[in-house]
Every structure is written in C-alpha cells, then in structure tokens.
N, C-alpha and C positions, 0 to 999 in steps of 0.2 A: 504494500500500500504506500502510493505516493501521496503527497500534501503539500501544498505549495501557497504558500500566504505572501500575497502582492500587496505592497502599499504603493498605489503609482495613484500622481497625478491624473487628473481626467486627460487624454490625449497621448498620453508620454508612449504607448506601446507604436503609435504610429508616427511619434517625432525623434526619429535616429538620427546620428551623424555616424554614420559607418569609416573607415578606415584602416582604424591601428589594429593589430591583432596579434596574439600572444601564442607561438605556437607549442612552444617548447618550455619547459622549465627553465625559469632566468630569461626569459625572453627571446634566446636569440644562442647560438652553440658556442659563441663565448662567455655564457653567461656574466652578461651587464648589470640584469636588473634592471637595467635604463628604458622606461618604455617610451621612445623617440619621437611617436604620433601619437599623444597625448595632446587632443584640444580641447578640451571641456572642462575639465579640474585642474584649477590654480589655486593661488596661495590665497586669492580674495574670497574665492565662493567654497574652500573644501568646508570653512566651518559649519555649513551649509549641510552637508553630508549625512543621508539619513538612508534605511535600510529599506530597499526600493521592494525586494521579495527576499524570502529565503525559501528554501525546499529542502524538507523531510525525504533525505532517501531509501532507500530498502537494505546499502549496503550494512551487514555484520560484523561491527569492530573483531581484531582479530588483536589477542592481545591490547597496547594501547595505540594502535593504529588504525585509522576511518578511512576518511578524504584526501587524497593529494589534489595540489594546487589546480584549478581545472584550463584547462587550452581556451585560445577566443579563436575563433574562425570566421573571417568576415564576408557576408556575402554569399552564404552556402545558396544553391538552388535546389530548395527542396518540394514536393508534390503540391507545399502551399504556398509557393513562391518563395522570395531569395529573404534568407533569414541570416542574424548571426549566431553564432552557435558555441556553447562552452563546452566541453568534452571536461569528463568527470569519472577519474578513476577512482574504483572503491577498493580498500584488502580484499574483499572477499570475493576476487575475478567479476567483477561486474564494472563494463562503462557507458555513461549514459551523456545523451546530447540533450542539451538544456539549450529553449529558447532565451537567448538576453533580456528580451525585451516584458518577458511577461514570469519567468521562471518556471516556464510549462517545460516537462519531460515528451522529449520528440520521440525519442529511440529508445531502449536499454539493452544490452549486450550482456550475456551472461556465459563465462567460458566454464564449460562443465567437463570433469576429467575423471578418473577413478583417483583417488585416494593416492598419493604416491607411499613409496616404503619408506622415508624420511622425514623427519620431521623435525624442527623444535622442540624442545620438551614444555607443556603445558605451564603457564606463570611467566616464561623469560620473555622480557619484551624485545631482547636481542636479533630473535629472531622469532618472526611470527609467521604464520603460514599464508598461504595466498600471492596477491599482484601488489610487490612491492616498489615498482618502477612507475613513475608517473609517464604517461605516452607521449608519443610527439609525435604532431603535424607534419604532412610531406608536404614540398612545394607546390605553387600551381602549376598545373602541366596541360595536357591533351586530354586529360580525363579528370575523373571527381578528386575532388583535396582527400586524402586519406591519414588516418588515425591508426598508428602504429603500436598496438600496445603488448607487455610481453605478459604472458599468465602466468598462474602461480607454478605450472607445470613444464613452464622454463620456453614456451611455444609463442614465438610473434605470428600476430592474427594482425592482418593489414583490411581497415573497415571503412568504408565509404562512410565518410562524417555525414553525407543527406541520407539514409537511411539506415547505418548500422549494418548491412549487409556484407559480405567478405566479398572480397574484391579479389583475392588469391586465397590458395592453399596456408593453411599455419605451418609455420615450420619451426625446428628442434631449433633456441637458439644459447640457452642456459639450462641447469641445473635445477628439478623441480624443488620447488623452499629454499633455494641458493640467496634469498634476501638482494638481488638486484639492484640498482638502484638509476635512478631517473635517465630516462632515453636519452640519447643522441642522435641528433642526425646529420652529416655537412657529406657534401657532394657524392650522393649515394651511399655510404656507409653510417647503418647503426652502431652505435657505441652504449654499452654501459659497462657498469664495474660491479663488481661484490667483495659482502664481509661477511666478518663476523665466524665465517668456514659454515656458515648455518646448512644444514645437513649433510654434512661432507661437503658442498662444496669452495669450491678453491677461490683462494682471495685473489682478484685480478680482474685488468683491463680485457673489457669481449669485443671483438668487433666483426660485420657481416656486410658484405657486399651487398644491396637490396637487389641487384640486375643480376646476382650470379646463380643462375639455374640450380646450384647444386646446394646452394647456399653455404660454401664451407664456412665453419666458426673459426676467428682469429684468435690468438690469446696472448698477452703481456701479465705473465707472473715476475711482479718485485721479492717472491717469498720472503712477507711480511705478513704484518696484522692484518686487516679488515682495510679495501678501499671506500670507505663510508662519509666521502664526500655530501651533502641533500642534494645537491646536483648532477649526481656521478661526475662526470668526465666534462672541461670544458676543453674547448677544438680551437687553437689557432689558426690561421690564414695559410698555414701548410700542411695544414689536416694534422698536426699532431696534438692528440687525446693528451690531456694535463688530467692526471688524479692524485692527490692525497694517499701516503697506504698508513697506516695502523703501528700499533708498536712491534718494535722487532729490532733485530739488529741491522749494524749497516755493513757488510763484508763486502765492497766493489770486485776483490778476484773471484767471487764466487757468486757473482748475481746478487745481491742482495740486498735491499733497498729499504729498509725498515725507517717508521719518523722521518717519513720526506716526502718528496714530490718526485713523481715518476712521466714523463713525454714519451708517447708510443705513437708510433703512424706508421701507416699501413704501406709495406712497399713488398709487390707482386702479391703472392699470397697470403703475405705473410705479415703479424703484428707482431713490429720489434721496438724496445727502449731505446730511444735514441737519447734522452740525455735526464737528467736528474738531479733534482737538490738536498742534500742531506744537510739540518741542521748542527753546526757544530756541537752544540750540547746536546746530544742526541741521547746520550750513554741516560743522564742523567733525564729526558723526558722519557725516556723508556722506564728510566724506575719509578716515576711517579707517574707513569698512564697520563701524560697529557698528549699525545699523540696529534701529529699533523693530520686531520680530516676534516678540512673545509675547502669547499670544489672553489677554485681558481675564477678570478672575472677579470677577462682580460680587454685590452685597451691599447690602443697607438698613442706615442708620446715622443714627442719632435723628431718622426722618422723611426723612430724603433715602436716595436711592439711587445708592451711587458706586461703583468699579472702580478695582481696583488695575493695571498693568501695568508694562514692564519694557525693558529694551533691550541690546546687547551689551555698552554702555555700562559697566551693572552697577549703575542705579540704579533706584527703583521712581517709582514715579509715582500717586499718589494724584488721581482726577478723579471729577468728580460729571455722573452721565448727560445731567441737563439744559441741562450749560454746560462741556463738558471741560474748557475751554481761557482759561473768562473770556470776560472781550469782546474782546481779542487775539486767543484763543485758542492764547494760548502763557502760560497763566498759571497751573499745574497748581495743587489746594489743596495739594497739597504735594507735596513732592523730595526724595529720601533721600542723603545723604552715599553712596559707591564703596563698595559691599560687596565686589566686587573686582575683577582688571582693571587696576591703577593702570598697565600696561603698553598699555594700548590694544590688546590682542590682537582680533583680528579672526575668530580659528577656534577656538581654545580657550578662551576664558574669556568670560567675561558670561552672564546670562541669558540661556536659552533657553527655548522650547516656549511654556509655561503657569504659573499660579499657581495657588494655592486660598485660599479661606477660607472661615472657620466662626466661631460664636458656642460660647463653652462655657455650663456651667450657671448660672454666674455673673452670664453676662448681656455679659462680655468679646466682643467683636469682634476676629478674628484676620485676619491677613493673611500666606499663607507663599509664598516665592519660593525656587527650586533657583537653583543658579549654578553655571557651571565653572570651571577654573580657582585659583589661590591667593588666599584671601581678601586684600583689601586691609591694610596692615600698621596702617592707622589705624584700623581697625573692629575694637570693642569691646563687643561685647554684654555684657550682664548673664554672659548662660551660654553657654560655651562649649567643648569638650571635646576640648584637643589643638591641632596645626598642621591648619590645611587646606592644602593644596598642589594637590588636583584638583578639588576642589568642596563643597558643602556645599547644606544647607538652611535657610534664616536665618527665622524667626516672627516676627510684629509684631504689635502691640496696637495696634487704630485706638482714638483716644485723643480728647481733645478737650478744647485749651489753649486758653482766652484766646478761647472763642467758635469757634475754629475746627479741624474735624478736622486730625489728625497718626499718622503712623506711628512709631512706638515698640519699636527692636529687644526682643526680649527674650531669646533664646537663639540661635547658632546650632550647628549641631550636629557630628556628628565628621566627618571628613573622607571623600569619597565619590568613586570614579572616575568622573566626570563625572556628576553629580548629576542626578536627572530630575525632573518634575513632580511633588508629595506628591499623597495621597489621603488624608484626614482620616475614620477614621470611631472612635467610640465613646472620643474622650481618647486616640486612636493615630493618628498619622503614619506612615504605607506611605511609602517614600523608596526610591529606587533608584539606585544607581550602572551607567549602561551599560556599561561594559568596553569602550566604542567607541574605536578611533584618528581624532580630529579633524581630525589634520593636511591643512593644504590646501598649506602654502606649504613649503619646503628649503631652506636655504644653499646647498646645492650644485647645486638644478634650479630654485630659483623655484617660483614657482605651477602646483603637481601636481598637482590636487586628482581623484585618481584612484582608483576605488574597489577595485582587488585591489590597491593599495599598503595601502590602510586598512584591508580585512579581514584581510591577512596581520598587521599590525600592532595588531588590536584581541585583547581577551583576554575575559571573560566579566564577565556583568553579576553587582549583589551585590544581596539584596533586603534590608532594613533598616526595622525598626517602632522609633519612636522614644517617648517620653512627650509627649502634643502639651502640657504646660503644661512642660514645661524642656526639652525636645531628647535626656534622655539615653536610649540604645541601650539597648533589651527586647530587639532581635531583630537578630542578621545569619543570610543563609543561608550566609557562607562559601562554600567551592567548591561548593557542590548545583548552581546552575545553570550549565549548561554554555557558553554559547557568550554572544554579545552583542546589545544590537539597536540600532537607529539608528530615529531617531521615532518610537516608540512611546507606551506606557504603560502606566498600572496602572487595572484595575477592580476593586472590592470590595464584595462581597455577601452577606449569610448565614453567615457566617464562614469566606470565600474570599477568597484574595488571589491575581487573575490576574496575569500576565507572557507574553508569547511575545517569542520570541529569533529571532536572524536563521538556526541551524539550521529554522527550522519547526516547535520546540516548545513549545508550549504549557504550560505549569505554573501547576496546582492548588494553592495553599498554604491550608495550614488545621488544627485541631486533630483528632486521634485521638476517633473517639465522637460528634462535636458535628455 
C-alpha cells in the first residue's frame, strides 16, 4: 500500500520549469554535489521552503537501511505525456518512478530471487541484505533514458525509466549481499565498489562494459578493509574510478593499499591500479579505525584536475588526479589541520560518506566537507555560528599560495545531529543532520554495534539550507520530518529538495506555486 500526501498550491502540478536533473549519486560521476541548473531556489526564497508531498512506500527496512537518494529524470515521455521522474531505490530490491510534480507512484519494480546461501548475520547493520547500491541514469540516446540498478542478488536489471519495463536481459555483475555501493556510470562502463567482505564477498573496485555482449566483470582489489565510500567510486576525465579502501595495511611490493585512496581504469579488459595515496600516518589510523572512506569530489583548478577527500581522522586531503600521492605517494598537495575528533572517536565523529564542490560567480573554487561529532576546540574558521557538539559542515576556498594549491576554511556552520553530505545548488547548501544513533561501542557491553539498539536510540533527521558564501541558516525543517536515515542523501532539482528516511518516506521539499 502506497500513500502519498500533496501539499501543493492550487496550479503548481501544471506550473514546471523543467531542466536540471540529477542522475547519479553526487550528481554527476565526479561527484560535485554541485547541482549546476538550479533556477528556482536561492538564498532569498529557500526560507520559503515547505514540504510540497511526501510518499509512504512499500519498501522493508532491512537492518537500519530504507531509501537511497532518488535520481530526477527530466522530461520522460510516458503513456500520459512527458513527465519528470525521480527513480527511488529501496533495500529490499524494489525501485519505483515517482511523479515530481504530484508524488504519484508511476511504476514499481520488484527484483524477486531465491534466497541466496549468504548472508549477514541478523542485528549487524554492516551488512544488510538486499539493493545496497543506489542506480544510475544512462544518457540520452536513440532510445528511452534507462535506470540501471544492481539487486540484492548481485544482477544489473537495465529498466526503461517511462515504464519500469527491462529493456535487456539482467546480468551477473556482483556478489549476492556483497553490500555494493552507489552506481557509476562515465562512457559506457558501470562502476561500483564493496565492503565490509559482507558474505564473503571481496573488498574492491567492479567494473562492466554496458556494450560488451559477454559482459565480463573487471576487478581492482587494494587487499584492504571495506571500499565504503556513500558514493562508491568517483570517475575522473580519464575514466579513472577514485575509491576510499578500509583499514588494512599499506605493503606497495605486495599490492597492498590499506587507509588510502586507490585510481583504477579500465585498459582492454582489464581493471588495473594505476596510482594511489597512502596517508603517512596510516600505521596509526589503522589502530584507531579511523579509516579513509569518503568517495572523492573532484574539480579542475587553474588547468589541473584535483579531488578533495576525507577520513574519520577529520582531516581533508587535497590530491591532484594525475599524481595523488607524489612520487611517494604519500605526499598529499595538501592536509588540513583536525576539524574534529581531537578524541580519536572511531563511531561518532570524523568524516563521513562524501564531499562537494563548486565554483561561484566569482570565479572562487569551493570545497565542502560534513563531519560528526564536536568540532575540534583548535579550529577557527573565519565564520562560525555557535558550539558544535554533533556535527557541522565546514567550506573551503581552494586557494593558491606560493605557487601551490591550499584549502582555506572559510565558515563552518551551526551545529547539526550528525551532519551528512551538502548539495550545493544556486548560492545554497542543502545540509542535513540524520537523527541517527552511531553508537557501536558501551562501557558496560563493549562492542555492540547492533542495529534495534540504534534504531530505538536514533531520533529524526533535520533538513537545513544554509548561505553557500558564509554558512548562515535560510532554512531548518524542524520537526517536519519524521523518523531518521542511515547512508543516505540528498538530491536537488527544479526547485526540489529530496530526502527519504529509514520509515520508507520519501519527502518533497520545495516552494508553494514554483
């Protein structure tokens, strides 16, 4: 049973500005974040911002995971004329086309399998069973826009976004409950990554030819931790896949790439490492579990093309595509002083998911990072608004001293229950606090990390539009939305700002009339 409650102005279903559209997770295969054709929502009208529909869906939390981020597809031509369309993956193999304009469900896809022999074991929320990869759009072409999504049984189903219908055969492309993670797609080849080893399977970069008959599967193993990026894999301008791996060691004679950043692209058949950053104190984030997994957003910067990322650490990390690491490659262009963490926290605080950045009108180069956790007591940004205690979102200016790029705090923003990845569109930052309980560890039980402990213990996410050139608050939603989510995100388009929560609901946020 679906339900779907519309607060729309009288008019609004037939007054669109169609355009920008969100295909991919991070918007775009170098994950920006930056949504570029954003005309509707500015810094004047976000405080405006009121919750246009939301929709109840069918999907069955699995563990503490629901809804991933949903796709915008603009312009579908469907049997009731040309609509735009969000694509809405749920855990539990189901994805559904939702109309924008009214939050009516068009289609629902339900991939049904037998039972695989592997599994998660029942309580860990490490690894939960089902479609843990949010899908992604294929380009326009000669034929319908298609939705590429991988099930829980390791199989991409490629489905015409105007009807839900399979458009080709599914084919083998992971590991059934291999824990996947968010699609890629840049000039025919899917991309994604896994952790965690969730049912046996192996931590590493996957990649698939969409054109090749046979579909062989490529693989880039760093034998490390878990690649558990929220993004999987971001794709530079020479198709090479940037992932995060997990903790592990770092032994370069013997492959081994643990606490760093791994570059793989595809040449003939075959998916090789072609280059990597290992941070120098690695020995010691490997004993405290702050591990490098936060997927790359990358950016051109006067003629080069370099990528910010991140660690639970709580520092950023500034690398240029062509040489992450130097000729070490442990030699970042630059390292950002503890934005927070000065505790070594290993579950609640540092860096998590993802980054963004964007260029304003200026000409300015930005770079934005969420964190959880209490800011560091030595970090002093230009602007800043209050104590943080749970998290925050901090902006930087890529900058360029003495010949050489640098990151440049320049605000961070008000305090946020565990902060998630921004979306940057139109001079506004979309920022989110999940309302998630993190806790893995107890004084009184040790290492619990069990997932009806943390749902009973989490409380509801906050959605929050900020000014992207100072940080300060246009927008909170307050108590609107109801429950919480755990790896998610936000997409933004047309003057929409999605969310889905670990109840299964979906929310529409956006202006009355527009």
């Amino acid at each position: 049973m679906r339900k779907t409650t519309a607060l729309l102005a009288a008019g609004i279903a037939s007054v669109l500005t169609w355009g920008a559209e969100w295909p991919t997770d991070g918007g775009n295969s170098k994950r920006t974040n930056w949504q570029r054709d954003e005309q509707i929502l500015n810094t004047s009208n976000v405080k405006n911002l009121k919750i246009l529909w939301k929709a109840q869906l069918d999907t069955v939390p699995h563990e503490m995971h629901a809804l991933f981020p949903p796709l915008i597809v603009d312009s579908v031509a469907t049997k009731d004329g040309n609509k735009q369309i969000a694509i809405e993956a749920g855990i539990d193999d189901r994805v559904y086309a939702l109309d924008v304009a009214t939050g009516k469900v068009l289609w629902e896809k339900h991939f049904e399998y037998p039972p695989p022999a592997k599994a998660g074991r029942p309580g860990d929320p490490l690894c939960p069973t089902g479609q843990t990869a949010t899908p992604v759009i294929g380009p326009e072409g000669q034929g319908p826009r298609i939705a590429y999504a991988l099930a829980g049984d390791g199989k991409i189903h490629s489905l015409n976004v105007a009807n839900g219908e399979d458009v080709a055969p599914p084919f083998q492309f992971g590991y059934p409950n291999g824990k996947s993670y968010s699609l890629n797609l840049w000039n025919g080849i899917l991309f994604t990554t896994t952790s965690q080893g969730c049912a046996g399977n192996p931590n590493q970069i996957w990649a698939v030819k969409l054109n090749d008959p046979e579909h062989k599967v490529m693989v880039a193993n760093p034998k490390s931790g878990g690649l558990w990026g929220r993004e999987g894999a971001a794709v530079d301008s020479t198709g090479t896949a940037w992932a995060p791996t997990g903790d592990g060691r770092y032994d370069p004679a013997n492959h081994v790439y643990g606490d760093g950043l791994i570059g793989a692209r595809v040449t003939g058949d075959e998916l090789k490492i072609e280059d990597y950053y290992i941070p120098s104190n690695w020995i010691w984030m490997q004993k405290r579990d702050l591990d490098m997994q936060v997927t790359p957003s990358i950016f051109d910067f006067h003629g080069r093309e370099l990528m910010v990322t991140g660690s639970k650490e709580c520092r950023v990390f500034l690398l240029d595509t062509k040489s992450a690491g130097g000729e070490n490659h442990q030699t970042p262009l630059y390292r950002t002083q503890l934005f927070c963490n000065d505790e070594a926290d290993f579950q609640s605080a540092g860096i998590w998911g993802s980054m963004a950045n964007w260029k304003d009108d200026s000409g300015t180069q930005w770079a934005l990072t969420p964190f959880w956790g209490p800011a560091n007591p030595d970090f002093h940004p230009p602007l800043s608004y209050g104590p943080v205690v749970h998290g925050a979102i901090v902006a930087m200016k890529v900058e360029e001293k003495d010949g050489k790029p640098v990151l440049t705090p320049a605000w961070m923003s008000r305090d946020m229950d565990q902060a998630e990845p921004p979306v940057v569109a139109n001079g506004v930052v979309f920022a989110y606090g999940n309302g998630e309980n993190t806790r893995q560890a107890y004084a009184d039980r040790g290492l619990a990390d069990l997932s009806p402990l943390r749902i009973k213990a989490s409380t509801h996410a906050i959605l929050y539009a900020l000014d992207a050139q100072t940080g300060k608050e246009l927008y909170s939603s307050g108590d609107l939305i109801k429950s919480f989510n755990h790896f998610s995100g936000l997409s933004v388009a047309n003057g929409r700002v999605y969310i889905g929560t670990f109840d299964s609901v979906l929310y529409c946020f956006g202006l009355e009339g527009k």
